[in-house]
N, C-alpha and C positions, 0 to 999 in steps of 0.2 A: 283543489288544494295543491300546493306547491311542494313536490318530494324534497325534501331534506338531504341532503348526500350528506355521508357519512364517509370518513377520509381513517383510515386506520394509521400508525403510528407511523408504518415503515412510507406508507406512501405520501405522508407530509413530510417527513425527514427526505426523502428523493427530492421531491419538490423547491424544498425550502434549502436545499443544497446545490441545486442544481448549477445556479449561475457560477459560484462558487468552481465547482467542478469543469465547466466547462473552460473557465483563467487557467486552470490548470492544467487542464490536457491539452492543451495550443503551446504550452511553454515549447521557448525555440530550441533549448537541446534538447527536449523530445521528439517534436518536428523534424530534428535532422538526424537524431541517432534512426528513427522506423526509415528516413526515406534513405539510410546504408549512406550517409554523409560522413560518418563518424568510425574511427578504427575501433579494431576490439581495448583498447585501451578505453579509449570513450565509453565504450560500454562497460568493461571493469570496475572503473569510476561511478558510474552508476549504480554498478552492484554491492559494492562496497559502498556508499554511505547507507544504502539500503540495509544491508547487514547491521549496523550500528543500531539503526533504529528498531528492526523486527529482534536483534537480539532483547532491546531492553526493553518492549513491548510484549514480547514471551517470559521471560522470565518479570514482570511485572505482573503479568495475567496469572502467575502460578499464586500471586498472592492473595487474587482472587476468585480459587476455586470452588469454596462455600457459599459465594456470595447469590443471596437471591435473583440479585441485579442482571449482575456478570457472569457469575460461574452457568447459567444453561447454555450459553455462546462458546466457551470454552471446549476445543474440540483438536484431540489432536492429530486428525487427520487434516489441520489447515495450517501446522505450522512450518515456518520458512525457512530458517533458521540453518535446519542443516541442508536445504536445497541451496541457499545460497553459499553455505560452506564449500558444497560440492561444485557448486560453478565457479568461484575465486581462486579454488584449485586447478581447476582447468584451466581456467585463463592467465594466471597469473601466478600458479604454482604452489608446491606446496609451502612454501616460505610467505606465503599475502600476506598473513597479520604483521610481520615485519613491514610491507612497505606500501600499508597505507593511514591513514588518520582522518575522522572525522572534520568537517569541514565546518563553518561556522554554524549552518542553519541547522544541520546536525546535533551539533549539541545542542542548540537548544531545543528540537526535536525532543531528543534522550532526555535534556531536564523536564520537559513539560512532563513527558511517561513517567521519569523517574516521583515527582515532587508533586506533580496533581493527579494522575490519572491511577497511581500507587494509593492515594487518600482517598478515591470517589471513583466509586465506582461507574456511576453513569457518565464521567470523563472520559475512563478506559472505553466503558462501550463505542464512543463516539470514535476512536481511535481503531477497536476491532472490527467495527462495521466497515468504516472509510478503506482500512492495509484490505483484509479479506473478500468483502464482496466486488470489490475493485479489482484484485487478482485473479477471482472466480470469474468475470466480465469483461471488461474493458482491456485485462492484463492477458485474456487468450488469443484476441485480435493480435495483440502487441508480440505474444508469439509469434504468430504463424507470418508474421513483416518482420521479424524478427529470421526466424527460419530465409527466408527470402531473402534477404539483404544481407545476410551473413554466412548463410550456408551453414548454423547450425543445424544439429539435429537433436539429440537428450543432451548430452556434456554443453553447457552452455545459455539451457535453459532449463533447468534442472526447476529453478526457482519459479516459473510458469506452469510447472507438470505437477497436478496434485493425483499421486498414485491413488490416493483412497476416496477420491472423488471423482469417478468415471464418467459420472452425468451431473456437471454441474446446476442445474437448471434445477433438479429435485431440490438439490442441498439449499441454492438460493432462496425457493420458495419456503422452505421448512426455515431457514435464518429469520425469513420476513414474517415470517407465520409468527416467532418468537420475540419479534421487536415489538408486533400487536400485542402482545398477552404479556408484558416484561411488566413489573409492577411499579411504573413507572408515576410519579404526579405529574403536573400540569407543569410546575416545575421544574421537575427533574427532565422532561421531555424539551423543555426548552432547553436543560443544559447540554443536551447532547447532541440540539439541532447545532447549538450556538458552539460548542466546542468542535463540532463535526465541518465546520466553517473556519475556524480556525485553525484546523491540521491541514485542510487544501492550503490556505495562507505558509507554512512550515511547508508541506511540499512544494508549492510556487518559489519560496526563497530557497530549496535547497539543490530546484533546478536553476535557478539564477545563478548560485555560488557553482555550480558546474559551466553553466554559462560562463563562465568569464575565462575557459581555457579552452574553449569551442576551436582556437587558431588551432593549440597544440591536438586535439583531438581529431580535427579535418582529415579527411584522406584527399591526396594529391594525387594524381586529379579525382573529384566527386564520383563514387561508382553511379553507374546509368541507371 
């Protein structure tokens, strides 16, 4: 008789994201901000439309802190918010909110949070798995090339450093443990694979919209 495999929630959503995922971490102002192509402006830029979006993705989640769906993800030892406060101050002072603004892909970012992910709950999840287990993962790599290329140390990546998560590995398992047991339908599992597809597509445009000042962001000459 032929075993059956049995695929739990979070490891078809990896799966069925994946190609997804991977358009987007090739994008080329990412590629050249890790390989120290890019001044800390370039990377300010960075941090700042990021800010736009984890603010209205935090305070959106507050709305769903009851929710059966949503509210067990809710944790706030994974919020950004004021890590990236505190690196926009470093980099760019304490006057930033004065002199920056949301960029096209941006807002529409923020509306998608604002207008769907506010109404449905398994929208937002697709958006708190994609920002969080990304930052927990692929975004400590991007630290420490980060650290490297730039010669930060904490001021700077403030937003990479999650103080109340010292072993990300536990936490990520214990996330995945919770996306198998969410009470989700057949349904709703699709909306989250299919929305979760979707917000790679809104980061892929919102590194494009940064793309297109790559000239001004260049460091002359490329550090080595």
């Amino acid at each position: 008789m032929t075993a059956i495999e049995v695929t739990g929630f979070a490891e078809r959503l990896r799966r069925e994201t994946a190609q997804a995922h991977s358009d987007t971490e090739n994008a080329q102002f990412v590629t050249e901000l890790l390989a120290g192509r890019l001044t800390r402006e370039g990377y300010a830029a960075l941090l700042a439309q990021s800010w736009f979006v984890y603010e209205a993705l935090e305070r959106v989640g507050r709305g769903h802190a009851g929710d059966p769906i949503a509210g067990p993800f809710l944790d706030d030892a994974l919020l950004r918010t004021p890590a990236l406060e505190a690196d926009l101050t470093f980099l760019l002072g304490p006057r930033w909110r004065e002199t920056i603004a949301p960029l096209p892909a941006a807002e529409r970012y923020v509306a998608r949070l604002e207008r769907v992910a506010a109404a449905r709950p398994e929208v937002f999840l697709a958006h708190h798995y994609l920002r969080y287990l990304g930052d927990l993962s692929g975004g400590q790599i991007i630290r420490r090339m980060l650290e490297r290329a730039y010669g930060f140390d904490r001021d700077g990546l403030r937003f990479y450093i999650f103080d109340d998560i010292p072993k990300p590995k536990p936490f990520k398992d214990a996330y995945r443990a919770k996306l198998d047991a969410a009470p989700l339908d057949e349904v709703q599992q699709r909306t989250v694979i299919d929305e979760a597809n979707l917000v790679f597509g809104l980061n892929g445009d919102l590194f494009a919209d940064l793309a297109a000042d790559l000239d001004r962001y260049r460091t002359t000459p490329p550090l080595p």
